[in-house]
C-alpha atoms as one frame of an Amber mdcrd trajectory, in Angstrom:
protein
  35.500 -40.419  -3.934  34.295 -40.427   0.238  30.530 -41.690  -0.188  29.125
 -38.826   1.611  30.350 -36.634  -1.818  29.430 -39.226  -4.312  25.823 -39.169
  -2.751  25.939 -34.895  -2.744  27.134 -35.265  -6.566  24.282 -37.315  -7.180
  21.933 -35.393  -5.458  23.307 -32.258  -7.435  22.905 -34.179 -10.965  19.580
 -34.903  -9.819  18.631 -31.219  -9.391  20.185 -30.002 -12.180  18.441 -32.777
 -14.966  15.070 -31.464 -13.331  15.506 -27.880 -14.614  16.616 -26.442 -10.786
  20.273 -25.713 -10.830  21.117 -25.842  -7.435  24.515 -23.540  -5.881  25.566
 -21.818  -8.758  26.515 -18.615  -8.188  25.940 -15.857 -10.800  29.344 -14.952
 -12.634  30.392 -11.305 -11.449  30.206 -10.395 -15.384  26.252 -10.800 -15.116
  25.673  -8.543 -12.640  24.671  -5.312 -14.148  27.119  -2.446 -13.773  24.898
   0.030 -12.053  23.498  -2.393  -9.629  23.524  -1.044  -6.184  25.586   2.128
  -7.399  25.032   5.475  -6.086  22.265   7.423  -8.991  22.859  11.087  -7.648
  27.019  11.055  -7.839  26.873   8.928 -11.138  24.395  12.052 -12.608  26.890
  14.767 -10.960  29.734  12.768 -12.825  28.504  13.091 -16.245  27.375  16.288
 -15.826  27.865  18.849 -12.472  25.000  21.389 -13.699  22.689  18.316 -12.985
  22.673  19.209  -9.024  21.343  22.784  -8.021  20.459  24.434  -4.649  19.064
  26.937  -3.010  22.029  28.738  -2.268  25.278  28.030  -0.701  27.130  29.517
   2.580  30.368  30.055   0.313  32.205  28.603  -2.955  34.161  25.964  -0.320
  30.654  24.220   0.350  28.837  24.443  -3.221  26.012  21.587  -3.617  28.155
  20.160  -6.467  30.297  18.675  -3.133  27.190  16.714  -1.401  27.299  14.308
  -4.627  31.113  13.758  -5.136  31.475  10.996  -3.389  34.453  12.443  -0.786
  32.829  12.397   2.642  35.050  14.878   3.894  33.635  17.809   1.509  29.840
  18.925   2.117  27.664  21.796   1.022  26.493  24.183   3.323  23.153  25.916
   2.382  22.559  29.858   2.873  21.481  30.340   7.157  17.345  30.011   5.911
  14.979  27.465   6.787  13.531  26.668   3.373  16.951  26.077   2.139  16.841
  23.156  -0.436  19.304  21.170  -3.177  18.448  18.663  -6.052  19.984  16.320
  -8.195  18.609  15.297 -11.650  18.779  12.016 -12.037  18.688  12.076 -15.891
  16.295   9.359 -16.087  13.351   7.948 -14.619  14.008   5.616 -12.255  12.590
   3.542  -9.375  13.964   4.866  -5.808  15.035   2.650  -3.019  16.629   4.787
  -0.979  18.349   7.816  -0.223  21.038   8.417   2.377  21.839  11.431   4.029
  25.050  12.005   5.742  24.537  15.268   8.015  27.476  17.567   9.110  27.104
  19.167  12.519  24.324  21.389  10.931  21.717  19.078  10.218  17.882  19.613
   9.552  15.454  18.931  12.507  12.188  19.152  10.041  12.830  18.506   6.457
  11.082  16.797   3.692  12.528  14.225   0.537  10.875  14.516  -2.230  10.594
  13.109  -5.947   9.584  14.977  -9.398   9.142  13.572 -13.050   9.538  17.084
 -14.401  11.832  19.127 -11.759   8.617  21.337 -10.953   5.893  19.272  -9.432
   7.093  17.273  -6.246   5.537  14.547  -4.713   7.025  14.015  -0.727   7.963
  10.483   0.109  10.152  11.287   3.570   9.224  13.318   6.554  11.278  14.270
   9.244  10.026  16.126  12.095  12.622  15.475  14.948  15.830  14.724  12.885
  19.235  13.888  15.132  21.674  14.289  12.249  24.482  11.339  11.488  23.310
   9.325   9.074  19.933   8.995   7.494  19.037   6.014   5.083  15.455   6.491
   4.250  13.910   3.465   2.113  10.885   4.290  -0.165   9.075   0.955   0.225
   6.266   0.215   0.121   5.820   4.095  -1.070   5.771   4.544  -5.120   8.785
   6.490  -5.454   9.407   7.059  -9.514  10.772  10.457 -11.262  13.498  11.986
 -12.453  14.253  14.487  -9.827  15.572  14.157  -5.921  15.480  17.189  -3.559
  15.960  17.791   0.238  13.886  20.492   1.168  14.660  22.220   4.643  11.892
  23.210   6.899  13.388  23.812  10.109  17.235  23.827  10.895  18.562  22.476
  14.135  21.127  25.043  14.402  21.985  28.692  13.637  23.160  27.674  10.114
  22.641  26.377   7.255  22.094  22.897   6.064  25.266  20.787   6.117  25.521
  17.234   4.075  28.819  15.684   3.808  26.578  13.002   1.163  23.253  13.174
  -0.559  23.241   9.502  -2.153  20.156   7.916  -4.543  20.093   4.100  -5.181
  17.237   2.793  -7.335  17.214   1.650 -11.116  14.798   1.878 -14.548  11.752
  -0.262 -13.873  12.208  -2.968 -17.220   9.753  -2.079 -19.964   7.216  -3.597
 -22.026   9.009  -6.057 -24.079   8.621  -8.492 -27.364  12.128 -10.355 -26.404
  12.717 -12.677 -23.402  14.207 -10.312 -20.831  14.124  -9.654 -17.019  10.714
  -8.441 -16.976  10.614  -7.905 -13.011  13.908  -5.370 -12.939  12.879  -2.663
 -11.034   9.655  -3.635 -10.457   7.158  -3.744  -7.329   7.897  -6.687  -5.203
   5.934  -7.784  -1.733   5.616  -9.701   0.941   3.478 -11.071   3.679   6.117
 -10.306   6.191  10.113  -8.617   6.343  12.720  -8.477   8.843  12.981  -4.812
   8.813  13.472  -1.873   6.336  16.796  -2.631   5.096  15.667  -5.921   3.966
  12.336  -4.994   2.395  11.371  -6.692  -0.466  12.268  -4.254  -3.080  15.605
  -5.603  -2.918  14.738  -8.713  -5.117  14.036  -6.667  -8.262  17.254  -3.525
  -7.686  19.168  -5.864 -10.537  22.379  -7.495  -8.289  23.651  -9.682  -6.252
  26.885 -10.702  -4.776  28.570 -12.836  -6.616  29.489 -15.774  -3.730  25.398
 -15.422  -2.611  26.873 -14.862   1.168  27.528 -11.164   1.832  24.781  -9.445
   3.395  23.929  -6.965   0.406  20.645  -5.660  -0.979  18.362  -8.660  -0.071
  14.844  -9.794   1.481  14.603 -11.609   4.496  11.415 -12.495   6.202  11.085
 -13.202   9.873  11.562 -16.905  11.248   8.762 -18.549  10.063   7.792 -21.289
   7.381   4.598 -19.722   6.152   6.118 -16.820   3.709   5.760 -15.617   0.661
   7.384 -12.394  -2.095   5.995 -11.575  -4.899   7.002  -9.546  -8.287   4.266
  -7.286 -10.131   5.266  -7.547 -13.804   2.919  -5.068 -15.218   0.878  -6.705
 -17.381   0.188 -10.135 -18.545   2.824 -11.808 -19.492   4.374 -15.108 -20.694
   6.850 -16.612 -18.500   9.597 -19.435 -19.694  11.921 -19.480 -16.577  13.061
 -17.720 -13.470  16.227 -17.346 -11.433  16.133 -17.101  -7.757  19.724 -16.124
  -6.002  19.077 -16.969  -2.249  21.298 -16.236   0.206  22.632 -19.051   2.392
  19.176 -19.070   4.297  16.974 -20.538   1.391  13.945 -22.668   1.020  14.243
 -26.044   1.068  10.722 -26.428  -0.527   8.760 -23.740  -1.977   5.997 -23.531
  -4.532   6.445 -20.783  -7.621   3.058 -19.535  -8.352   1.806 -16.855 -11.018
  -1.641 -14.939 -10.732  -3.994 -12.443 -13.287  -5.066 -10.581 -10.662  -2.852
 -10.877  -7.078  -5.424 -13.080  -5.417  -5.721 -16.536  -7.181  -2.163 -18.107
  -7.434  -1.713 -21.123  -9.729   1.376 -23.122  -9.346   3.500 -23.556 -11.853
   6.947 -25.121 -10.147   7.608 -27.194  -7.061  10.761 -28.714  -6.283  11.069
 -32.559  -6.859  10.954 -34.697  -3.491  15.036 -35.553  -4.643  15.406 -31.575
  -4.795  13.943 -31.372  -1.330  16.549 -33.995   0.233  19.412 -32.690  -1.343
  18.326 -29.514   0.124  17.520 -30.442   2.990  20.435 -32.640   3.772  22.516
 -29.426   3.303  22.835 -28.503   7.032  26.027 -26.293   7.813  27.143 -23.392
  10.405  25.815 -20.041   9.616  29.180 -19.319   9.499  29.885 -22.155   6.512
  26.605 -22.208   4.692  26.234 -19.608   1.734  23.415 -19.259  -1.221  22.318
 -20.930  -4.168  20.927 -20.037  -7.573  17.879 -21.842  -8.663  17.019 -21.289
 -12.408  13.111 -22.689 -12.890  13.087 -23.205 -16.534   9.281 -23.912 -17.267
   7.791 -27.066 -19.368   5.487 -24.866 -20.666   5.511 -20.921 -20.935   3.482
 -19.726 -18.190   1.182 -16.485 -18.024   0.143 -13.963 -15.665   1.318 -10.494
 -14.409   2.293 -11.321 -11.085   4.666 -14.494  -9.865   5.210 -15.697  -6.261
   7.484 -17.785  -4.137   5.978 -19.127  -1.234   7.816 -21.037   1.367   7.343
 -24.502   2.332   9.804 -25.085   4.541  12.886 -23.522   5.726  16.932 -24.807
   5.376  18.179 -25.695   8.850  22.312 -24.292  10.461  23.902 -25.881  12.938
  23.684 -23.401  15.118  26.053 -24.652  16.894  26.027 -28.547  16.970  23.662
 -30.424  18.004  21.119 -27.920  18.044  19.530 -27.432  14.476  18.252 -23.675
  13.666  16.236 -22.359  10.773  16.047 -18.588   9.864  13.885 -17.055   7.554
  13.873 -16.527   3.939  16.412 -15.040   2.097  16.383 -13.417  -1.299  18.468
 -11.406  -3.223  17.480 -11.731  -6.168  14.369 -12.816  -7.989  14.307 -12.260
 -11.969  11.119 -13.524 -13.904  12.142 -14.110 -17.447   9.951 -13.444 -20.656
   7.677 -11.051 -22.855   5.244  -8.719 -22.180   5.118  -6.659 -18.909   5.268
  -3.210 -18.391   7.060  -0.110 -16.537   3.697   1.419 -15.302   3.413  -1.162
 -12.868   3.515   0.665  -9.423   2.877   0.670  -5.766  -0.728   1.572  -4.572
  -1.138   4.540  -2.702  -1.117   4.311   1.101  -3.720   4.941   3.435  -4.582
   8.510   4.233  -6.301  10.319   6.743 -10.351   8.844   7.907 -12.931  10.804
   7.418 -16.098  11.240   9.724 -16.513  12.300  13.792 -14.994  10.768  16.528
 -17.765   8.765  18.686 -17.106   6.874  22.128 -17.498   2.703  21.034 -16.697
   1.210  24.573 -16.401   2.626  27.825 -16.191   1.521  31.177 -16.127   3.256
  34.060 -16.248   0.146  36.987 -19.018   1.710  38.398 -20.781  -1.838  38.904
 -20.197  -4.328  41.920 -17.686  -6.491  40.385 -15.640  -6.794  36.758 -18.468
  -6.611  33.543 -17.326 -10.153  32.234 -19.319  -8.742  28.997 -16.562  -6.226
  28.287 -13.246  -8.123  29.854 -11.887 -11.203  29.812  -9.966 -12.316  32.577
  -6.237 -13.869  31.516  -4.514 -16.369  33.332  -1.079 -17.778  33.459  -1.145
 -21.477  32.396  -4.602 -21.052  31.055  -4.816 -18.032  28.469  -0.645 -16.979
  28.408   2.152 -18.312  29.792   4.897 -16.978  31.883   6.159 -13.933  29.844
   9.147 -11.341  30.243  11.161 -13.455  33.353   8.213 -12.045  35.511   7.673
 -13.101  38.829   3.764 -13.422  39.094   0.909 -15.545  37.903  -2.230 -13.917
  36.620  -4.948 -15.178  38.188  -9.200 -14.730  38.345  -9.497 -13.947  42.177
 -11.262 -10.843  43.580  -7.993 -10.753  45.893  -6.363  -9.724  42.242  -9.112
  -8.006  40.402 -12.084  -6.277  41.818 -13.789  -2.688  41.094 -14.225  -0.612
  44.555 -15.282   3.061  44.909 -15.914   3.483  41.011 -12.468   1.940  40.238
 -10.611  -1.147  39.070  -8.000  -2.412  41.416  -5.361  -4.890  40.067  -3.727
  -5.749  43.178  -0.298  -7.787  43.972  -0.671 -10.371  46.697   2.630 -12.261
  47.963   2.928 -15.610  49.163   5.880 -18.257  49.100   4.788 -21.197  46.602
   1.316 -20.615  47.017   0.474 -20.322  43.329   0.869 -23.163  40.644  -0.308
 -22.475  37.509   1.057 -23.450  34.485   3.621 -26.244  35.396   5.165 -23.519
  37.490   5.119 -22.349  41.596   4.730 -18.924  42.344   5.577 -16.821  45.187
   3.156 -13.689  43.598  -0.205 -13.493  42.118  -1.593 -10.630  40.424  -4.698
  -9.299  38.019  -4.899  -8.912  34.159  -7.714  -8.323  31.524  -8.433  -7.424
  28.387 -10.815  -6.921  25.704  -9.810  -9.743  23.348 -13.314 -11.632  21.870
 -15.218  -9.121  23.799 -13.808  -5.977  21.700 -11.450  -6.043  19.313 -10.925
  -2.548  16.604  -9.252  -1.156  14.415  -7.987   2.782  14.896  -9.563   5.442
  17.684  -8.477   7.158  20.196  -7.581   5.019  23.851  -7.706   6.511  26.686
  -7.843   5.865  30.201  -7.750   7.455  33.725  -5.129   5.493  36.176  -3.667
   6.014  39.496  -0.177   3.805  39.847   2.198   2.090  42.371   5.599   3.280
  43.440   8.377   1.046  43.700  11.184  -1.353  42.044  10.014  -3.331  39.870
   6.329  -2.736  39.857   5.288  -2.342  36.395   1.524  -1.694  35.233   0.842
  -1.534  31.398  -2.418  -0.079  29.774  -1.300  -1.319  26.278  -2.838  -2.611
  22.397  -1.959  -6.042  21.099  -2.638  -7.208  17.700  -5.727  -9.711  17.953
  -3.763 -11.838  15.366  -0.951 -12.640  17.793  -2.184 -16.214  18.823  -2.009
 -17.128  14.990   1.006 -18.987  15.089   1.821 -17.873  11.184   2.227 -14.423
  13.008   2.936 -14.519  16.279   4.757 -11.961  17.884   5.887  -8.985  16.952
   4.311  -9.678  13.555   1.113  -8.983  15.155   2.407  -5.200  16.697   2.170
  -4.106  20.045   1.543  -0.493  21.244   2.344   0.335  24.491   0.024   3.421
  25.546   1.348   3.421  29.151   4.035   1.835  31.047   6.042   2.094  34.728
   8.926   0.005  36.393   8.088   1.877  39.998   9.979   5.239  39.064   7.717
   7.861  40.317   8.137  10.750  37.935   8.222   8.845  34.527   5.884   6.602
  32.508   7.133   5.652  28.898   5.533   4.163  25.419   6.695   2.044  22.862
   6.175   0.472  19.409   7.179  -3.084  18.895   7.055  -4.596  15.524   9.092
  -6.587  12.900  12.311  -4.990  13.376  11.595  -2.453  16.262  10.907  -4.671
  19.287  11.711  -5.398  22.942  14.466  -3.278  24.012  14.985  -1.819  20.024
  11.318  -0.346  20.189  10.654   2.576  19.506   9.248   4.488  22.036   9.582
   7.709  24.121   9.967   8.237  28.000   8.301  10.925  29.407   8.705  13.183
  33.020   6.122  14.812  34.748   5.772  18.602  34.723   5.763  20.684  37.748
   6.655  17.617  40.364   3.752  15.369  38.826   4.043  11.586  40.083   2.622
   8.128  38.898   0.351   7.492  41.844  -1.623  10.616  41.250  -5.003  10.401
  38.334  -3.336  11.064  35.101  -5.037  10.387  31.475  -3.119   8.386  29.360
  -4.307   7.906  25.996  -2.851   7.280  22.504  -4.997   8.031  18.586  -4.379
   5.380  16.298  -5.153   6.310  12.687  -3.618   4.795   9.245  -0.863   7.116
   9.233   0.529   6.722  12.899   0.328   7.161  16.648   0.391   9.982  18.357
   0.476   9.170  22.579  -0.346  12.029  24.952  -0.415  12.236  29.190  -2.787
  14.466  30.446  -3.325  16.060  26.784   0.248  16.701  26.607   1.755  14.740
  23.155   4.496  12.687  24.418   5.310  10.649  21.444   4.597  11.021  17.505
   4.906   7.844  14.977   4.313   8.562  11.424   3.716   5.465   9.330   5.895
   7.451   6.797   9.101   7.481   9.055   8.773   4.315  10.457   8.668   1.985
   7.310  11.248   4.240   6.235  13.462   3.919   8.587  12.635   1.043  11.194
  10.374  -2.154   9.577   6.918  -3.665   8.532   3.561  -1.221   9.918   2.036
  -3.743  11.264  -1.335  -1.539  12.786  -3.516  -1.999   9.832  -5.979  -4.509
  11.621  -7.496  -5.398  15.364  -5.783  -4.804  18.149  -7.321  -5.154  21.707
  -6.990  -3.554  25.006  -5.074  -4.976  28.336  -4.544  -3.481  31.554  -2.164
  -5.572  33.981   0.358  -5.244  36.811   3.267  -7.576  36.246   6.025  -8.292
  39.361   9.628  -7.777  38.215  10.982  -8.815  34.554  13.015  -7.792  32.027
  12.118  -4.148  32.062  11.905  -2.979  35.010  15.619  -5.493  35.835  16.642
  -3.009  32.745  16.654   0.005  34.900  17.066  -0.849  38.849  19.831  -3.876
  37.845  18.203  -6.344  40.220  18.783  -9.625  40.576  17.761 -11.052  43.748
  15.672 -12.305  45.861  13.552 -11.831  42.054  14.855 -10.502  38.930  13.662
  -6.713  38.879  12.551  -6.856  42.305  14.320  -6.115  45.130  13.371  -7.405
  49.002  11.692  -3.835  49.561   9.392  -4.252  46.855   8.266  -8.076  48.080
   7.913  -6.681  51.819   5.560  -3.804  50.419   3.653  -6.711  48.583   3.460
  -9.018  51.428   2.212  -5.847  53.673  -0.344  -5.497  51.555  -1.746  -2.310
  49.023   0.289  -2.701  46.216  -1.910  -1.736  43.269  -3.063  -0.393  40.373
  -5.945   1.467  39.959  -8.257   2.431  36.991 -10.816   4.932  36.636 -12.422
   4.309  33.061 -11.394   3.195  29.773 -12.590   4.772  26.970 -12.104   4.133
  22.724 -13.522   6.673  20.431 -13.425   5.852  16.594 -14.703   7.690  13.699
 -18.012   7.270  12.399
């Protein structure tokens, strides 16, 4: 036997004589048959009368055909608005999703939403400005349990009726109270500090499957690329624990703690891998391309209790990614199954945040009235010093009244050009340029932002009055963990400014965001208002009182990632040279990336600015 696999067989034994069984996949025969399977056709198979509608545009498109599983038949409602269909389920069960697959006649406004008894609904999916195709909206972290699943039209986007080629349901019964060892987490509530996006949330580690060679990308949970990370199972009620199996995919933890808690708050820890575990794992460095999962079955020394348990990361397995460089992903579940007595099925989700209460009231406001910047309210940011060089821009941010000043009632962030004048940072710069914000100085949580600016036109100029999440120097966030809002952006187009979301899943250019054009021959370098109200159930960004963009919390965890605006952000205003947007749009790539010779000559000639009337944030009181 080669050494190199007599020492991996070693390390293996090792593993498994500890209680950790290390790369064994699950046999296909353990994976429960309904795992991952479509609820709504299953139902319609056993019995057809279980999916009604509203009505039907003819016999050819009865609702019986959204559910057969033959994407080439749909139904077609009756040509009315409030025009719904159902399935019943035939049991309770735990939702994860629901896909819609629209024919031409799809819904613009419509609503998903979940029953016990078939009479009182409870919505759980929104849409307001549907496209058709396909739809997949997850439930999580929503509690989605009942019996019953209906679409419910509001608003059709064409002359006729509702059209769905597929009206699937995936989900499962959450695992009961129980006096026998059994999979007490199945189906129940899972979390986690952070998640790549909404199709790999971490619901997926209780839906009951896996693959069986732990390497296809199926139903899983994947946190972003960091260390620091933890997912967590709600079991219930207390319970007492003897072992539990963990099917990673082929990006697992090399070291991780297993931890149980009475109350979700204090964790004790129960399991760590041994430092021989650790090595073998760690020594296992392949191509993404090579490397696939392991199972880990924990079987405890001594029965543990509590109702919740929790794996959180140590330290991340490393790829070749290629050779020489060494990569590390994050975490990746699929499956994690706490085994024992007690629990119970009423464990559930909490409610979300609604709507505040109280009057909105102005909390800062500055209107640059004074002889120079009020230090009290900004802080001044400079490359090298308080960022670095960000986005392939072309300027440094620097504190110089040739940058930032207030004249005439106004702030002026002003672009000044001169070949490698500037070092700052380790770098030479050819530009300089002003940014602030309100970070240490004033840092909140919802309002209403607004402010009053006056921009520059041109390639490649791009001014931002935008929020950043105050958490985003934490290096166990970072971004886009911490969310961004962008409440106002320009490349140098003159009849369009745009906004933007950027968060786990939805960031840089897969944001989501909105572009909007001036009315009636409006341009950027006249006073507009551009303002955006941040409450706990989205963001809602107007220009001149005109809504431009609408984010419901609702659609975007359903459909996009992590909501990631429940804590401070702070305000910045800045005018950046060149970069990765604006190069996005005018395809330039000399003498600067983004910025073309006419823009430096405008620089260099001087009056090349942004300017700012006030800033105002309102918040309830």
């Amino acid at each position: 036997m080669p050494t190199r696999t007599l020492l991996a067989a070693l390390a293996t034994a090792a593993l498994l004589a500890s209680g950790t069984a290390l790369g064994a996949p699950a046999p296909a025969a353990a994976v429960a048959v309904d795992w991952d399977t479509d609820r709504a056709n299953t139902a319609y198979a056993a019995d057809p009368a279980a999916v009604t509608a509203s009505g039907s545009e003819n016999a050819a498109t009865a609702p019986g055909l959204a559910f057969d599983a033959d994407g080439s038949t749909r139904w077609s409602s009756d040509f009315a608005d409030d025009a719904w269909i159902r399935v019943d389920l035939g049991a309770m069960i735990r939702v994860d999703r629901v896909v819609l697959d629209w024919e031409a006649a799809y819904g613009k406004r419509y609503v998903l939403e979940v029953s016990k008894n078939g009479t009182d609904w409870t919505p759980f999916y929104t849409e307001t400005a549907g496209t058709g195709g396909s739809v997949t909206a997850h439930t999580y972290p929503q509690e989605v349990t009942g019996r019953y699943i209906r679409m419910r039209g509001i608003e059709r986007a064409t002359p006729w009726g509702y059209s769905l080629y597929s009206f699937k349901v995936y989900g499962g019964e959450p695992a009961p109270a129980s006096t026998t060892r059994t999979n007490l987490a199945l189906n129940h509530p899972a979390y986690a500090n952070h998640y790549q996006h909404a199709g790999n949330s971490p619901a997926f580690v209780t839906d009951g499957g896996r693959p069986a060679d732990l390497k296809a990308d199926a139903t899983r949970w994947s946190s972003d690329w960091n260390a620091d990370r933890w997912i967590s199972v709600d079991l219930g009620a207390t319970s007492t624990i003897n072992s539990v199996d963990l099917y990673w995919e082929a990006a697992y933890a090399v070291d991780y703690e297993l931890q149980v808690s009475d109350d979700n708050r204090t964790w004790r820890t129960v399991h760590r891998p041994s430092s021989t575990e650790v090595a073998a794992r760690r020594s296992n460095v392949k191509s993404p391309a090579e490397a696939v999962g392991v199972h880990d079955t924990i079987t405890l020394p001594s029965p543990a209790t509590g109702r919740y348990v929790r794996m959180l990361g140590k330290e991340r397995r490393s790829f070749y990614n290629p050779a020489p460089a060494t990569a590390q992903f994050g975490y990746s579940l699929y499956e994690f199954e706490v085994w024992g007595t007690g629990g119970s099925a009423s464990a559930a989700y909490p409610a979300l945040p609604g709507g505040q209460p109280g009057e909105y009231g102005t909390t800062f406001f500055d209107d640059f009235t004074g002889t120079a910047l009020d230090r009290s309210k900004w802080r001044v940011v400079r490359t090298g010093t308080e960022m670095g060089s960000v986005n392939g821009e072309s300027q440094a941010y620097v504190d110089s009244t040739d940058n930032i000043r207030t004249e005439n009632g106004t702030l002026v962030l002003r672009a000044k050009y001169c070949k490698g004048c500037t070092q700052a940072g380790g770098g030479t710069y050819d530009f300089t340029s002003g940014r602030i914000d309100t970070n240490t100085k004033f840092d909140f949580t919802y309002g209403k932002v607004s402010a009053r600016m006056k921009l520059p036109v041109g390639d490649g100029f791009w001014p931002a009055f935008w929020l950043l999440g105050s958490n985003v120097d934490d290096p166990s966030v970072s971004w886009p963990a911490s969310g961004e809002t962008d409440i106002m952006e320009n490349v140098g187009y003159r009849d369009w400014t745009s906004t933007a979301l950027h968060g786990p899943g939805y960031s840089a250019d897969g944001n989501i965001g909105a572009r909007q054009i001036f009315p009636d021959g409006g341009t950027v370098d006249q006073w507009h208002t551009y303002a955006v109200e941040w409450t706990p159930t989205g963001m809602r960004f107007s220009v001149d009182g005109r809504l431009v963009q609408e984010t419901s919390r609702n659609k975007l965890e359903s459909t996009r990632g992590q909501w990631v605006y429940d804590h401070d952000q702070y305000v910045i205003l800045n005018l950046a040279l060149g970069g990765a947007y604006p190069a996005g749009w005018n395809q330039v790539a000399t003498p600067y990336w983004g910025l073309p010779q006419s823009s430096v000559d405008r620089i260099a000639s001087g009056g090349v600015q942004a300017e700012v009337d006030w800033v105002r944030v309102e918040q309830k009181r």
